[in-house]
N, CA, C and O of each residue as an XYZ file, in Angstrom:
456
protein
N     -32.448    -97.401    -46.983
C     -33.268    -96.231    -46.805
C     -33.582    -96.089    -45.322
O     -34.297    -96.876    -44.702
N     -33.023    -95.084    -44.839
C     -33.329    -95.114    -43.304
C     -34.457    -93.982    -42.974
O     -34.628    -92.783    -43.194
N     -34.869    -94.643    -42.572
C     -36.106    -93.500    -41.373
C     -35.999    -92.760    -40.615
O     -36.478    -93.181    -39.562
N     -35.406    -91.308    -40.486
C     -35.419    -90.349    -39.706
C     -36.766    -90.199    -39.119
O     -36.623    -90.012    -37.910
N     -37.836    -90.201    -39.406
C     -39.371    -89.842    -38.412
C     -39.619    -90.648    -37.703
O     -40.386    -90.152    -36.878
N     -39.405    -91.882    -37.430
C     -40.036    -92.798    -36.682
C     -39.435    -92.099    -35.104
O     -38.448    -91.390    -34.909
N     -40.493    -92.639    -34.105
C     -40.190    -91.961    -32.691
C     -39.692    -92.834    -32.184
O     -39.820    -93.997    -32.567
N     -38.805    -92.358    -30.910
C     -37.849    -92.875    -30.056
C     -38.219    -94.490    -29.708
O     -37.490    -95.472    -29.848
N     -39.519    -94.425    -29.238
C     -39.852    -95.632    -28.861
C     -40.104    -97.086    -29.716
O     -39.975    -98.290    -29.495
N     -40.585    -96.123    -30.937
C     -40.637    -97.576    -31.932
C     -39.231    -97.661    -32.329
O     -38.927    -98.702    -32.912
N     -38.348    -96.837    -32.152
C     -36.940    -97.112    -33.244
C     -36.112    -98.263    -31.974
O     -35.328    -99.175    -32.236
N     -36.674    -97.773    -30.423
C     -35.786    -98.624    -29.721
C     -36.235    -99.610    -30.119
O     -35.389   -100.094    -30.871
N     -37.651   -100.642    -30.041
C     -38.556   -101.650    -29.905
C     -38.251   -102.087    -31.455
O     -38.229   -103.316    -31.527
N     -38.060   -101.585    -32.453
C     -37.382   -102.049    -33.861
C     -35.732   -102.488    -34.202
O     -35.290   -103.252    -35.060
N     -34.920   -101.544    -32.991
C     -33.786   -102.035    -32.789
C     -33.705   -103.540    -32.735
O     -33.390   -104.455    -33.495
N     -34.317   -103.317    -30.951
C     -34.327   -104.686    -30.589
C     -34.894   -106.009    -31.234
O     -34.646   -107.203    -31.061
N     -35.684   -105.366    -31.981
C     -36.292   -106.834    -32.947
C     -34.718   -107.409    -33.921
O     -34.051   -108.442    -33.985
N     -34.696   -106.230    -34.459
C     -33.421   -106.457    -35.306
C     -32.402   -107.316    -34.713
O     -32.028   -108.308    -35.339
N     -31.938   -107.050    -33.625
C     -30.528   -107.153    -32.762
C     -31.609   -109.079    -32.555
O     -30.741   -109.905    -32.836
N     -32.569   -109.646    -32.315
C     -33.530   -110.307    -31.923
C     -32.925   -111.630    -33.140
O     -32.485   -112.772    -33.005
N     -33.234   -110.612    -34.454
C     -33.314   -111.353    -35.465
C     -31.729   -112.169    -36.141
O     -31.297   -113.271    -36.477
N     -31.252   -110.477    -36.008
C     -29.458   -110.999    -36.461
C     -29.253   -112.206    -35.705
O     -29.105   -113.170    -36.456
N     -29.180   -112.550    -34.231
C     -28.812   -113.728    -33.277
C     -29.341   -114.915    -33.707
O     -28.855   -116.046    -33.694
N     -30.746   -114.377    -34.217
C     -31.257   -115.570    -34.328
C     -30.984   -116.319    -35.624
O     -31.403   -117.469    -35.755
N     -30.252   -115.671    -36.651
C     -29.833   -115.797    -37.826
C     -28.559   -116.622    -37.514
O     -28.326   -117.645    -38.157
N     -27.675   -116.158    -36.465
C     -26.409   -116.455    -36.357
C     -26.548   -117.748    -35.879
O     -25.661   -118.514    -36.256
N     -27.470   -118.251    -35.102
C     -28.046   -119.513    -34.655
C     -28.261   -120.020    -35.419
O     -27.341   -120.814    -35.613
N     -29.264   -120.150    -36.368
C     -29.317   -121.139    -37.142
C     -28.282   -121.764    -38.122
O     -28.019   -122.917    -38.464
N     -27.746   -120.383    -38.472
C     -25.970   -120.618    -39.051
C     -25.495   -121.942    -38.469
O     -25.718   -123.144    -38.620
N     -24.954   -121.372    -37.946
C     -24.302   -121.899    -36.476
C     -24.940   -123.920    -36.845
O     -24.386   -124.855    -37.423
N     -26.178   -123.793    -36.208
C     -26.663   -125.149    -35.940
C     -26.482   -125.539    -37.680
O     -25.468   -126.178    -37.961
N     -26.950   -125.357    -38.245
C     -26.789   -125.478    -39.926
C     -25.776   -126.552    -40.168
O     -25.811   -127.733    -40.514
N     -24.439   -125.276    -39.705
C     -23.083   -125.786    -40.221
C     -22.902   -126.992    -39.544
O     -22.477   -128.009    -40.092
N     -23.279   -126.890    -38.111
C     -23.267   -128.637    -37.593
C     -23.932   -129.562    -38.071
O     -23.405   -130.674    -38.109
N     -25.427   -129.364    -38.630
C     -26.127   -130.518    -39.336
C     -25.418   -130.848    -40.170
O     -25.229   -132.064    -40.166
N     -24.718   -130.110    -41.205
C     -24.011   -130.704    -42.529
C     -24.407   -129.655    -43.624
O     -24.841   -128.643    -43.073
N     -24.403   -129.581    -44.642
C     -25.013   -129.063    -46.423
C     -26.289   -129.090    -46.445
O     -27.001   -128.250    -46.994
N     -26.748   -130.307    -45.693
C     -28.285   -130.152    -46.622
C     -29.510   -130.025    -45.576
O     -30.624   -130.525    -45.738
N     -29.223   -129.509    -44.832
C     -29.948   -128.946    -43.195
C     -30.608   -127.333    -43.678
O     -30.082   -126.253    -43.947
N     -32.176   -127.890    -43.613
C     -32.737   -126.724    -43.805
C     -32.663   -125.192    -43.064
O     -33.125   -124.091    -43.363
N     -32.060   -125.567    -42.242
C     -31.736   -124.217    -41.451
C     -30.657   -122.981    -41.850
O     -30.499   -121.868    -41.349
N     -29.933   -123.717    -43.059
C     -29.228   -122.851    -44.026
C     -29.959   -121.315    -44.364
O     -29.496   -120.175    -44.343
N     -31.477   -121.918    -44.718
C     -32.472   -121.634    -45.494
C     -33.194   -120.539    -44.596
O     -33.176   -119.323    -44.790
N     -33.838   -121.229    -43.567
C     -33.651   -120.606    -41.985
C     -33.389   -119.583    -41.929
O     -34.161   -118.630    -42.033
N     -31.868   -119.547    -41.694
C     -31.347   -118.566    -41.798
C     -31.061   -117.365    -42.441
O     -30.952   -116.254    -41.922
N     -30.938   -117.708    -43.724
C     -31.340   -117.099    -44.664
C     -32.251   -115.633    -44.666
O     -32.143   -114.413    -44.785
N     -33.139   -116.642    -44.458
C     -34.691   -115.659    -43.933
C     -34.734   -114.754    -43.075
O     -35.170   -113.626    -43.306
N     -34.249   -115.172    -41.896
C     -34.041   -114.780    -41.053
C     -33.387   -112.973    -41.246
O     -33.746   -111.813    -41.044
N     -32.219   -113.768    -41.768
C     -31.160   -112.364    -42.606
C     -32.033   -111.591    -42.459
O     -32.265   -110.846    -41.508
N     -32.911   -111.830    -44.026
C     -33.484   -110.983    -45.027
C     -34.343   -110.123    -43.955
O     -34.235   -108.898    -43.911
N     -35.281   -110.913    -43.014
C     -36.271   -110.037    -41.866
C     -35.495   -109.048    -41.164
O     -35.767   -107.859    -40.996
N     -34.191   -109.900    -40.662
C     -33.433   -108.235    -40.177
C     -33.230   -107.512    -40.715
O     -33.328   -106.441    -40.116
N     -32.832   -107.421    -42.079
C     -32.387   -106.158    -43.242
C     -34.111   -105.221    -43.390
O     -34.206   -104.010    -43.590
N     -35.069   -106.008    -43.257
C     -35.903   -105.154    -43.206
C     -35.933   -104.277    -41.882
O     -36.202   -103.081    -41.989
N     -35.715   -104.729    -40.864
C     -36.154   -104.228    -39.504
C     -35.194   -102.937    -39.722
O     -35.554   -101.870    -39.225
N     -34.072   -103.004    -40.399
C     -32.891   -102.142    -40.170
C     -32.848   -100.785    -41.039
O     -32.492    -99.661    -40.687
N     -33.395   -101.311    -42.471
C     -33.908   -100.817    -43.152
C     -35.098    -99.412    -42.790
O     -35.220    -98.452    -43.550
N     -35.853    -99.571    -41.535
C     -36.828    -98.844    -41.201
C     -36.344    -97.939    -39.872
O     -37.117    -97.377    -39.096
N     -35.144    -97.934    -39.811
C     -34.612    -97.625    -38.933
C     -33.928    -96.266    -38.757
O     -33.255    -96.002    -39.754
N     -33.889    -95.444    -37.940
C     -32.936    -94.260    -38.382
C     -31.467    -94.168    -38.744
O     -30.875    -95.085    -38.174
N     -30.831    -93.590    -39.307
C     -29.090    -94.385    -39.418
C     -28.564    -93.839    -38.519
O     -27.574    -93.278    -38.989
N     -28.655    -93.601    -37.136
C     -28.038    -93.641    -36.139
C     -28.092    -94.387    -35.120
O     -27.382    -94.232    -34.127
N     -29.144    -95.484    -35.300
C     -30.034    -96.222    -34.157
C     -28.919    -97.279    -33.709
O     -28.045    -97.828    -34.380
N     -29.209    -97.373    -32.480
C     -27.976    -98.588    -32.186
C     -28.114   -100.125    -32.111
O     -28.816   -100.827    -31.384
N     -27.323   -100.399    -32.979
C     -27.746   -102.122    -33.140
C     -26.796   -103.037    -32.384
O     -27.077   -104.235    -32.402
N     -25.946   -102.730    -31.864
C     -25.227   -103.437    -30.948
C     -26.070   -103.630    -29.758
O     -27.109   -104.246    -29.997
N     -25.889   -103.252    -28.495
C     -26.785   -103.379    -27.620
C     -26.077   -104.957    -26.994
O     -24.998   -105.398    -27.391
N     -27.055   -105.708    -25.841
C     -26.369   -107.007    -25.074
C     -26.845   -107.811    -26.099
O     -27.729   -107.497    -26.896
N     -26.115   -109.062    -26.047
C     -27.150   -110.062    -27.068
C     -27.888   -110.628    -26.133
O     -27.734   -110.485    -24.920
N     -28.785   -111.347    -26.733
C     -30.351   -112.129    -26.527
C     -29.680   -113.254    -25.337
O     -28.722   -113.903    -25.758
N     -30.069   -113.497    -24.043
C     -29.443   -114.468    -23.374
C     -30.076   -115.800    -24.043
O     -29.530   -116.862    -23.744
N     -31.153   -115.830    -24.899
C     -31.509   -117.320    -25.094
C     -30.865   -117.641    -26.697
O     -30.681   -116.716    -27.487
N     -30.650   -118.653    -26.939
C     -29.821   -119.118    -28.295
C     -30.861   -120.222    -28.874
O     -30.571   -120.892    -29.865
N     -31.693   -120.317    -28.409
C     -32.569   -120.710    -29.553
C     -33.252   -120.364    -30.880
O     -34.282   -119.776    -30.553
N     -33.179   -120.447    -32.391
C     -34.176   -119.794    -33.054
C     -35.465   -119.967    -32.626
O     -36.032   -118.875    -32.644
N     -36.169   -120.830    -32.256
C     -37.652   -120.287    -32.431
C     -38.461   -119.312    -30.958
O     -39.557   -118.755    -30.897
N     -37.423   -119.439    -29.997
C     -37.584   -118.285    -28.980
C     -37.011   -116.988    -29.205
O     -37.356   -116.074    -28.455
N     -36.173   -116.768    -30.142
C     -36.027   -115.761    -30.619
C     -36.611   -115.071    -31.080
O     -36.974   -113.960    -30.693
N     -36.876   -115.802    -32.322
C     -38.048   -115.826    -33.518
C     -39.711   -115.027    -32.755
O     -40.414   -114.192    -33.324
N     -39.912   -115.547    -31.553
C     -41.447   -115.417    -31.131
C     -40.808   -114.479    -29.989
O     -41.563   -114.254    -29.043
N     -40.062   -114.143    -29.958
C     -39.592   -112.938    -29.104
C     -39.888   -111.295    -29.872
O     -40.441   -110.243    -29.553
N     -39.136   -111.857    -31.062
C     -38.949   -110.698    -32.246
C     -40.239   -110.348    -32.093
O     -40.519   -109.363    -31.409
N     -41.314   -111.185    -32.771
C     -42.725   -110.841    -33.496
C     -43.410   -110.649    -31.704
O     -44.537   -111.020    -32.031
N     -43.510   -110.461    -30.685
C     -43.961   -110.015    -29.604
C     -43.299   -108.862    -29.162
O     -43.930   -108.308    -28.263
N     -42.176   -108.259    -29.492
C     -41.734   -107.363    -29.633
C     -42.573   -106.247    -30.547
O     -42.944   -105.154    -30.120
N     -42.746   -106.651    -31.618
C     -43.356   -106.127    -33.032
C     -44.728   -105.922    -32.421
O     -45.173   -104.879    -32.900
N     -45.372   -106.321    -31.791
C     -46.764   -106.016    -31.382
C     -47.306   -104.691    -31.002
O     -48.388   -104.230    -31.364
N     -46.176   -103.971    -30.006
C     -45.745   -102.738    -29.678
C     -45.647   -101.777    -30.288
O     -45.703   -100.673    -29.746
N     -45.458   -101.955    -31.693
C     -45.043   -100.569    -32.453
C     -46.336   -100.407    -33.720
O     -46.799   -101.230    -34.509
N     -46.667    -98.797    -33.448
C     -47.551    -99.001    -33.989
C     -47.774    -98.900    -35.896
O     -46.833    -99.017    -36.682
N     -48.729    -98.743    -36.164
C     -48.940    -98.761    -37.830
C     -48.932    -97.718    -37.937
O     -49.902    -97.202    -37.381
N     -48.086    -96.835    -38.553
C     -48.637    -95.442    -38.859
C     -47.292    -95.135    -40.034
O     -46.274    -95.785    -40.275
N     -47.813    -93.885    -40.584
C     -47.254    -93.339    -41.929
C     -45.765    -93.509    -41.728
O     -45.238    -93.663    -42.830
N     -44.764    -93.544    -40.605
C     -43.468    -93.949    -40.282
C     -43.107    -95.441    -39.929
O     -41.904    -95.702    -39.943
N     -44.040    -96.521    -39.595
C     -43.746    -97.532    -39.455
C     -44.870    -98.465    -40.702
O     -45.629    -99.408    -40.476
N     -44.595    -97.790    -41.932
C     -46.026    -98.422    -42.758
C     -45.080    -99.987    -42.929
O     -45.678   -101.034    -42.681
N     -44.126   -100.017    -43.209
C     -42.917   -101.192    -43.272
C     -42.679   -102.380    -41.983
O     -41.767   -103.206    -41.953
N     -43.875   -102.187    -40.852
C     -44.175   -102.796    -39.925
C     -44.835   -104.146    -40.128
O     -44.499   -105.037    -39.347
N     -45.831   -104.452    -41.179
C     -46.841   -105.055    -41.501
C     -45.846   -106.305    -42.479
O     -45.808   -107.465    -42.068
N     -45.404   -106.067    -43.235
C     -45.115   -106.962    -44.179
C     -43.488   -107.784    -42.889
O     -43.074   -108.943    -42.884
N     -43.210   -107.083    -42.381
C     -42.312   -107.450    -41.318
C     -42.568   -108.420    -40.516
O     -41.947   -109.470    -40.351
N     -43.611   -107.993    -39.965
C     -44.324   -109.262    -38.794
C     -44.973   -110.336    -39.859
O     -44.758   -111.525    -39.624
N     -45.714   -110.007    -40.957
C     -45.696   -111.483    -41.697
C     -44.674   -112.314    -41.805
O     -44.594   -113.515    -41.548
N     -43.709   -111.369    -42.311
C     -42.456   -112.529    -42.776
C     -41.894   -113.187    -41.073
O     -41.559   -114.340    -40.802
N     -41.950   -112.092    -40.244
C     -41.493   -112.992    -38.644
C     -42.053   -114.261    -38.515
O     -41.621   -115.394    -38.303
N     -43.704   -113.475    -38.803
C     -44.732   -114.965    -38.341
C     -44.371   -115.973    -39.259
O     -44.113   -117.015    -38.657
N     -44.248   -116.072    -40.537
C     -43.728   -117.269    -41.506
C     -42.499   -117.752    -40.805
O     -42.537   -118.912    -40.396
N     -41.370   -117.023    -40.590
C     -40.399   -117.764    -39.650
C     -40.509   -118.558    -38.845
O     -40.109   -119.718    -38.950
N     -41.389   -117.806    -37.355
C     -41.416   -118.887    -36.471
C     -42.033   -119.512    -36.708
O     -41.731   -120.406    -35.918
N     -43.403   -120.142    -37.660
C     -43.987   -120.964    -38.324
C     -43.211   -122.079    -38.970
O     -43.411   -123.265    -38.707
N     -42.363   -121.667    -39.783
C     -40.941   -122.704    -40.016
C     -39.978   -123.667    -39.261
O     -39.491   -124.791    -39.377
N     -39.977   -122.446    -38.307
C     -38.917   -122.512    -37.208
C     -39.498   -123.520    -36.187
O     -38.819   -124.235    -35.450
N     -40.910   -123.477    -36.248
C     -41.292   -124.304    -34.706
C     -41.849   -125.639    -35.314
O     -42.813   -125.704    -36.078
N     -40.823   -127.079    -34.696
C     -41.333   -128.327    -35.075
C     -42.874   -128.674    -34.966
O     -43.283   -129.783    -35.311
């Protein structure tokens, strides 16, 4: 379900969370597959996914999700990148899908940080 109303500025600042989140998904992948099978970061990741499908989800279907990637490859600087990103955009009748977003971020990097 994409969001045509949301304004220019939150759709860029929601991009970028997204584009934030996918990397940071691909990271934990990534490190996962090196721990082995039973490396919670499978799981991680996982999550991770699911937070970007929301971010994307709220998005207009033209918005651009490519963009540079993230120069840092860590998840949990990612992770606290995303949700400081998210701070920016505000609550209103086009971003009501903002709120349950930054919870699930904050549960991430909560996970995410030893």
């Amino acid at each position: 379900m994409a969001n045509d109303t949301i304004d220019q500025d939150a759709s860029d600042t929601l991009a970028a969370v997204a584009r934030l989140l996918r990397h940071a998904a691909v990271r934990a992948w990534a490190q996962a597959e090196a721990d082995g099978p039973r490396s919670h970061l499978h799981l991680l990741g996982l999550g991770i996914h699911t937070a970007s499908c929301q971010a994307v989800a709220m998005l207009p279907a033209d918005a651009d999700l490519k963009g540079h990637p993230p120069a840092q490859d860590d998840v949990a600087q990612l992770l606290r990148a995303a949700e400081e990103l998210t701070r920016s955009i505000p609550v209103l009748d086009q971003t009501a899908g903002i709120s349950p977003l930054v919870v699930a971020i904050c549960d991430l990097v909560r996970e995410a940080t030893p």
